[in-house]
N, C-alpha and C positions, 0 to 999 in steps of 0.2 A: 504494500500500500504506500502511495506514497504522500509527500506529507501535507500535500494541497489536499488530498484527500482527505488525511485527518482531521487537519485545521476545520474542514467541510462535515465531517462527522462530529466531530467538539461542535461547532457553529449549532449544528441540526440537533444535539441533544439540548442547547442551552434552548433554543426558541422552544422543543417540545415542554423543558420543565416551567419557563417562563414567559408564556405564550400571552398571557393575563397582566403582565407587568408591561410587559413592551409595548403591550394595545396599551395600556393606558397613558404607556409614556407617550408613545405616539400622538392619542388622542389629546395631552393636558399642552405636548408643544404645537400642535393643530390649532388649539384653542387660544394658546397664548399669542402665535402670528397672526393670529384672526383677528385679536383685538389691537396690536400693536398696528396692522394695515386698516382698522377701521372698516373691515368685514369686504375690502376691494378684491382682496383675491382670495375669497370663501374656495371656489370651483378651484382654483389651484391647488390650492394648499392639501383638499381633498382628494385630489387625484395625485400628488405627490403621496400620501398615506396610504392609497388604495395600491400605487404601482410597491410603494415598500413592502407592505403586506404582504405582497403578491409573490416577491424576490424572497421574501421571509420564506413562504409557504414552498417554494422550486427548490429549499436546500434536500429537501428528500424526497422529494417528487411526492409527496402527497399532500392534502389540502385537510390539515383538519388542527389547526393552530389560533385562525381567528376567524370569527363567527360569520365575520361579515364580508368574505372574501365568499365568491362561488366554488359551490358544491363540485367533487369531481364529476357529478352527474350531468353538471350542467345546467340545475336548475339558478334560477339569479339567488342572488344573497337581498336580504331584505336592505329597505333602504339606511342608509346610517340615520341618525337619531341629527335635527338643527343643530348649529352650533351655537352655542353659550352666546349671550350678548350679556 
């Protein structure tokens, strides 16, 4: 194995056991650019989180780390929650 692999197995165990901390960090620095731009790049800021998620969820090829990321099935993921004002 070699040790990009590793690094890539470490990486994929840390998001499985801390899947819930990183959405939230995700979601609290989402909310804090949101207020700091005065809600101008809401749609940005969101689609920077949703493509992170996404990269989160491809370190082991399966999709089951954060809620709101789509299903392997393919069904959509529900919509995210407004953001704070």
């Amino acid at each position: 194995m070699s040790t990009f692999d590793n690094l890539k197995g470490k990486a994929s165990e840390l998001v499985d056991k801390n899947s819930d901390k990183i959405a939230a960090g995700m979601d609290k620095a989402g909310e804090l650019l949101d207020s700091k731009t005065g809600g101008a790049h809401t749609d940005k800021i969101a689609t920077g989180k949703d493509k992170l998620k996404n990269a989160l969820e491809g370190l082991d090829g399966k999709n089951d780390h954060f809620s709101d990321t789509p299903s392997p099935d393919g069904t959509p993921a529900p919509p995210p929650p407004p953001p704070a004002r």
